[in-house]
N, C-alpha and C positions, 0 to 999 in steps of 0.2 A: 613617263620618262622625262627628266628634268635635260636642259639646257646646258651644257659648262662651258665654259673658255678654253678649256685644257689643263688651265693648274685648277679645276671645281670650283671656280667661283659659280655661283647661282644669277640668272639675271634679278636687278634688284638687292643681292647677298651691301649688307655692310662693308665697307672697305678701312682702313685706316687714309689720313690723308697722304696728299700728295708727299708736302713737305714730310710728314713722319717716315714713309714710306722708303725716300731717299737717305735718314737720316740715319733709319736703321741699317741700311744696306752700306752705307758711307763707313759708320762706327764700326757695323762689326768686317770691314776690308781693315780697316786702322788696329784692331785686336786681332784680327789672323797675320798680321805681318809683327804687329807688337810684341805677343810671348815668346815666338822662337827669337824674336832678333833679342829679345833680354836674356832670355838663355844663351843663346849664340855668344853674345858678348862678353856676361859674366867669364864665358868657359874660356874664350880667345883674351880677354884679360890678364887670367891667369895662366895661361901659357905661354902667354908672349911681353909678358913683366909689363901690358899697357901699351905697346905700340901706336901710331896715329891710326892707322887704318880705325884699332880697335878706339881710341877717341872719336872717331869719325861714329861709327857706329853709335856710340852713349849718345852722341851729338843728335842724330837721328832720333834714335829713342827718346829722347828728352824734349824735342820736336813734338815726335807724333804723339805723343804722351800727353804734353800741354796740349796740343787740339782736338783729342779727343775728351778731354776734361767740357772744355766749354762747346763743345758739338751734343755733349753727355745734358749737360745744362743746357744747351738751346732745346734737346728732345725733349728733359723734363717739362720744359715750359709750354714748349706745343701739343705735351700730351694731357697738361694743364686746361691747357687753352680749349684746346680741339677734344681733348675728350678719346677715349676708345670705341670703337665700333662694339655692339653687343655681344655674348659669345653666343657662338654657333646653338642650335639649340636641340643637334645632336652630342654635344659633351655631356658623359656623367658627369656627378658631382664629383668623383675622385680626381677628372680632368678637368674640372674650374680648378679645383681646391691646388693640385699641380702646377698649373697653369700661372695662377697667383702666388705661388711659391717660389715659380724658376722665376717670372717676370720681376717682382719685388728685387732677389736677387740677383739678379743682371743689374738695376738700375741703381743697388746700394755698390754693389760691387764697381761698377763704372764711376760710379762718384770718387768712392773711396781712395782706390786702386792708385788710380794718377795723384789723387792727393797726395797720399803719402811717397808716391816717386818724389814728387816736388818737395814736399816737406826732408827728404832723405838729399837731396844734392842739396836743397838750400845748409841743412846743418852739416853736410860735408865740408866744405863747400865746394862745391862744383857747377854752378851755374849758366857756363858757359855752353853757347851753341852753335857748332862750327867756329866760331870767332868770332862771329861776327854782334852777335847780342849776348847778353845773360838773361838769363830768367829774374823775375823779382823774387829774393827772396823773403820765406817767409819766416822762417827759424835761422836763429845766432846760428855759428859755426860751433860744431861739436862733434866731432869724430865719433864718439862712443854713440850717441843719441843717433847718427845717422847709420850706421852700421844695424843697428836696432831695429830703427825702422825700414832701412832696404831691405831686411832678412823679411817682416813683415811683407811687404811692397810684393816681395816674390812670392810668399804663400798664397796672399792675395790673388795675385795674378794666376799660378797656377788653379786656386779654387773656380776663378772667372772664367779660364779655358774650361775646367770638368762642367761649369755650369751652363756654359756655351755650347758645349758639348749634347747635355742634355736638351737643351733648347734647338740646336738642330735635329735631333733623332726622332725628339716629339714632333715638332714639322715634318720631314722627310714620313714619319708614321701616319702621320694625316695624310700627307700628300698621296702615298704608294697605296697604303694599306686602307683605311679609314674612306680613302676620295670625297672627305666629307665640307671643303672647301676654306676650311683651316687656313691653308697656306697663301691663298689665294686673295684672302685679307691683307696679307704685306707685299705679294710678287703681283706682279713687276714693281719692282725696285722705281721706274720712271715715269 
């Protein structure tokens, strides 16, 4: 009879690091408050022909949008740097090959995603946050081109929640079902 922590870590089991550990748990608070408030906003937008409040809101978004971009980049580099822990070596291959599939996309998707938020206000142009700074932009102004790419920006986004989605279910499956110490690679978050 093996040892656990209570989330199945194994004594001895691999961990991801510290810093990853937090960055992931950081990212994905910043993408559970992110897609509904883009949604929220689009909707409140257009019902209320743009009010401040709903400025306030873009303001936000546009916020935590640029700092999950380079939170996105500081993970890739530590996952660079530091490497991943090995997988479990209770996974089938069907759960590496998954595994490597939802991960890849989480991490193209995080990239992207805010990119094109950015690249969509900059050709708006709408740059501004709260008042107080602008974003740098990276594309001329262009109405049509940014309308394009927000419509993008939001598929995006909603693909990043369904894929989020899966990547919690697979954990929680480990976690509940499986006890096989999956989860216990990333939690505690500290």
């Amino acid at each position: 009879m093996s040892v656990s922590d209570g989330f199945g870590a194994r004594p001895g089991q691999a961990r991801y690091s510290l810093a990853a550990r937090r960055l992931h748990w950081l990212i994905a608070a910043f993408i559970l408050c992110l897609v509904p408030l883009g949604l929220y906003m689009v909707a409140r937008g257009e019902a209320t022909n743009f009010d401040a409040v709903t400025g306030s809101l873009y303001s936000l978004h546009k916020l935590l949008g640029f700092l999950v971009l380079w939170l996105v980049i500081l993970r890739v580099l530590v996952r660079l740097r530091r490497g991943a822990p090995p997988p479990v070596a209770t996974l089938t291959p069907f759960e590496r090959t998954a595994s490597h599939a939802v991960h890849g996309a989480l991490y193209l998707l995080l990239l992207i995603v805010p990119l094109l938020g950015w690249a969509g206000v900059s050709a708006y142009p709408a740059l501004d946050v709260f008042g107080l700074f602008n974003l740098p932009a990276i594309l001329p102004p262009d109405e049509a081109l940014a309308n394009r790419i927000l419509g993008v920006h939001k598929l995006l986004a909603l693909l990043l929640a369904a894929v989020a989605g899966l990547h919690i279910a697979a954990a929680l499956r480990h976690r509940l079902l499986k006890q096989d110490g999956v989860m216990a690679r990333m939690w505690p978050p500290g």
